[in-house]
N, C-alpha and C positions, 0 to 999 in steps of 0.2 A: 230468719228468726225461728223457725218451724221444730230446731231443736234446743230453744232456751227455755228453762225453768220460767223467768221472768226477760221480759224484751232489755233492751238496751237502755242502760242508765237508772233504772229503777235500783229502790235503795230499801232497806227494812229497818225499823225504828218501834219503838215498843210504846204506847201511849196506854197509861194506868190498865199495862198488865195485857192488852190489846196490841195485836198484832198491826202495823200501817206499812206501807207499800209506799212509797216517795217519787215522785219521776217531776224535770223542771225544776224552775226556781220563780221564787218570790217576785211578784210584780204588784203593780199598783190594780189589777184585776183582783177578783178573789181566787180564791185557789177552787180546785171542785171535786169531793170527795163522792167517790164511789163507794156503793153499799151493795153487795153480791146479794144473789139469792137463796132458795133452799140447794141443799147438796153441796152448794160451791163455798170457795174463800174468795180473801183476799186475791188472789194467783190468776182469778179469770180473768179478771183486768188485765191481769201483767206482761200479759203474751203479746198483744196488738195495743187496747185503747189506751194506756196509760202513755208508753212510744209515741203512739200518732199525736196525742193532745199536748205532749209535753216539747214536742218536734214544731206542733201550732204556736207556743209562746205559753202555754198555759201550766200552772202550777196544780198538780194532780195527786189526789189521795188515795188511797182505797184498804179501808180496815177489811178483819177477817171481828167480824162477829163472837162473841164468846164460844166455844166450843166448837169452834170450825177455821181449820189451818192453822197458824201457830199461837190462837187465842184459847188460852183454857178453859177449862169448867168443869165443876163438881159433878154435874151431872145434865148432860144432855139436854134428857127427856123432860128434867124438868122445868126447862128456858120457855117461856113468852115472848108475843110479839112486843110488849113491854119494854121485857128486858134488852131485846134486840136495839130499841128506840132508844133505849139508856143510853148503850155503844156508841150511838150515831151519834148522839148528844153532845156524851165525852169526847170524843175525838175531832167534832165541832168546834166545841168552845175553845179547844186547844188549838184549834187553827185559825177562829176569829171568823166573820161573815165569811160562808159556805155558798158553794153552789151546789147542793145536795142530788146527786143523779141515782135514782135506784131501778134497780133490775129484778123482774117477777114477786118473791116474798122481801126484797129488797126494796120494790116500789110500794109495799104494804106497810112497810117501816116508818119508809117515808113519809107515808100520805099519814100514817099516825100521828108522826113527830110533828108534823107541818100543824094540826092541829092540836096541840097540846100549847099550852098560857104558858109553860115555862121551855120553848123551844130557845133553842138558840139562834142566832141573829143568821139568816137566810137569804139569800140574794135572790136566789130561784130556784126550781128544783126539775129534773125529766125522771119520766116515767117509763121507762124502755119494758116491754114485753112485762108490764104490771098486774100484779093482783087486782080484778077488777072489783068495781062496790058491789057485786054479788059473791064474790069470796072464790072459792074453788069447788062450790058444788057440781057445777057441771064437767069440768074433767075430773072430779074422783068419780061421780056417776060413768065418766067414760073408760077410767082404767078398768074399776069394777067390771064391766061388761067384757073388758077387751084380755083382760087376766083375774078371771075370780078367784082362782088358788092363790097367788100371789096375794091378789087384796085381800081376801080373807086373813091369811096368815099374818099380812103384814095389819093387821085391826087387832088380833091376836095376841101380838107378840110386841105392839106397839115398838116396832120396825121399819119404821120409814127405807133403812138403807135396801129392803127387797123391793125396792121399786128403782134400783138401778144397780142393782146387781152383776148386769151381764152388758157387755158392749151392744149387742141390740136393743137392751130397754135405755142406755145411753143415748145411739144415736136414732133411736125412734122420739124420745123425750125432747132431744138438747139442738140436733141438728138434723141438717138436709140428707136427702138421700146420698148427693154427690161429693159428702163432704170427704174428705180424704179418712185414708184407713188410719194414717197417721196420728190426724185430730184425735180420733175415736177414741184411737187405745189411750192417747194422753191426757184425754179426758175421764175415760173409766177409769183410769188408774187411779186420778185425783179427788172426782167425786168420795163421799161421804154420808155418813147416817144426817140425820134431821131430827130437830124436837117435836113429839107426836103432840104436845100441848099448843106448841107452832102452829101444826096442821090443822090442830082444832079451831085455835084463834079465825085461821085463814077461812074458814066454813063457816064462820060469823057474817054477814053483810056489812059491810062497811061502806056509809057515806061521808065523806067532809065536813066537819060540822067546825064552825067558826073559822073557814076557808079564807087561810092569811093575801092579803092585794100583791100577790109576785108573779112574775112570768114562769108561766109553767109551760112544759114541752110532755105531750101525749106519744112515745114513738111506738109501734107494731111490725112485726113480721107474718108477710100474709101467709106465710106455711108454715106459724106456727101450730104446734098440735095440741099444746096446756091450752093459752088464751086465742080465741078466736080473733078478727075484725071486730066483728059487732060487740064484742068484750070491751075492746081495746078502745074503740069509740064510746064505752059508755063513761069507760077511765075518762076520757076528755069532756065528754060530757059534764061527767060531776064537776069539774074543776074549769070548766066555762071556756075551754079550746076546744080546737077540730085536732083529730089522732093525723100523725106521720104515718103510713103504712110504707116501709120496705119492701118491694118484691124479691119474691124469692128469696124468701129470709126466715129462719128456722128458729127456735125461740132462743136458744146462746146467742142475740144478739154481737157478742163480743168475742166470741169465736168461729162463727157457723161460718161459710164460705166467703159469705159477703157480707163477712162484717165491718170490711170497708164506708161501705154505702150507709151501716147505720151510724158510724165513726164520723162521717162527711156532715148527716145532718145532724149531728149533736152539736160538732164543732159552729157548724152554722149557728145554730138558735144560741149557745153561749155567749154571744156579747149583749145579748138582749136581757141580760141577767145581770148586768155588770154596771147600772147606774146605780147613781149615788140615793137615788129616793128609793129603789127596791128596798125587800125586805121588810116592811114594817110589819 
């Protein structure tokens, strides 16, 4: 599959104007929509987890967020974490009880949506390589240090896309050292700008507040270089789990080398999402 746009059997469908990604079919489980993170679309799913999950029996979604892959938008820079949560909403409701899985600013989405009164009806939800409830102050304090022309500029220029400009700030950001050269370029190519009001959001602290009673899954990768372990367990923390930690796992849970393994225990904790009393 190493040279498919999207893996085997995935399908594209347009839900109010939003980009969705389809793989499987309909079963008496819920279906589980994936929600990408900054820089990414729809697409990072599409390579590996949407295949593997849909190959397990499971009925699998994954929108492109307004203004990123084939979902439009007036303007970027001016999107919220907000308006992201809208996205997830809509394409929610239009699929009925969700098993909501989000990835980095994709698990910020999430952990928004989960507490908002007018969420949609939610079976469970994983948190793969999440925005933790202290926000992203400490890896922009670390890119700062590690590229100050770059950060500056990009504070400047309200530029997010000069933080992965080059296939080394790609696979320094997204993956492992040993990931193939291939990955790399297929990813630099895809990558994208981000809304700088996003980032700002993201720099907010954010805890749970009115933390709905559903099985929630904490997953990490211990080489990732955005979020920490001790990040990653605080994400569990708030939400009253112990974190999954992946070894040797780069923060693209869903493309880095062994994305296998975090494929494996996602599929695992998914039935624990799928009674009839979840959700409330």
């Amino acid at each position: 599959m190493a040279d498919l746009e999207h893996g085997e059997g995935v399908r594209t469908r347009q839900v109010a104007g939003l980009e969705v990604l389809s793989a499987g079919e309909p079963s008496e489980r819920p279906p589980v929509l994936l929600v990408h993170g900054a820089w990414h679309g729809a697409w990072c799913w599409a390579r590996h987890v949407m295949p593997y999950l849909a190959d397990a029996g499971w009925e699998v979604h994954a929108l492109s967020l307004r203004g990123h892959g084939g979902s439009p938008a007036d303007s970027l820079n001016r999107l919220r974490l907000r308006d992201y949560a809208d996205d997830v909403a809509t394409v929610a409701a239009d699929l009925g009880r969700v098993v909501l899985v989000g990835h980095s600013m994709g698990g910020a989405v999430v952990q928004r949506l989960l507490c908002r009164r007018d969420r949609p009806p939610v079976a469970g939800a994983a948190l793969l390589a999440s925005v933790p409830p202290r926000g992203v102050i400490r890896v922009t304090t670390q890119v700062a240090r590690e590229e100050p022309g770059v950060f500056a500029m990009t504070n400047l220029t309200a530029d997010l896309g000069r933080l992965v400009a080059t296939r080394e700030q790609v696979r320094n950001l997204f993956l492992s050292a040993d990931a193939d050269h291939e990955v790399v370029d297929w990813l630099h190519e895809r990558v994208q700008q981000e809304s700088y009001l996003a980032f700002l959001d993201m720099l907010t602290p954010h805890r749970p507040r009115r933390r709905p009673s559903l099985p929630v899954l904490v997953l990490g990768a211990a080489d990732d270089r955005i979020f920490t372990v001790p990040e990653v367990e605080a994400t569990a923390a708030a939400w009253g789990t112990t974190a999954h930690i992946v070894p040797e796992l780069a923060h693209d849970v869903m493309l880095d080398s062994r994305w296998r393994e975090a494929a494996e225990a996602l599929e695992q904790w998914l039935p624990r999402s799928t009674a009839p009393s979840n959700g409330r």
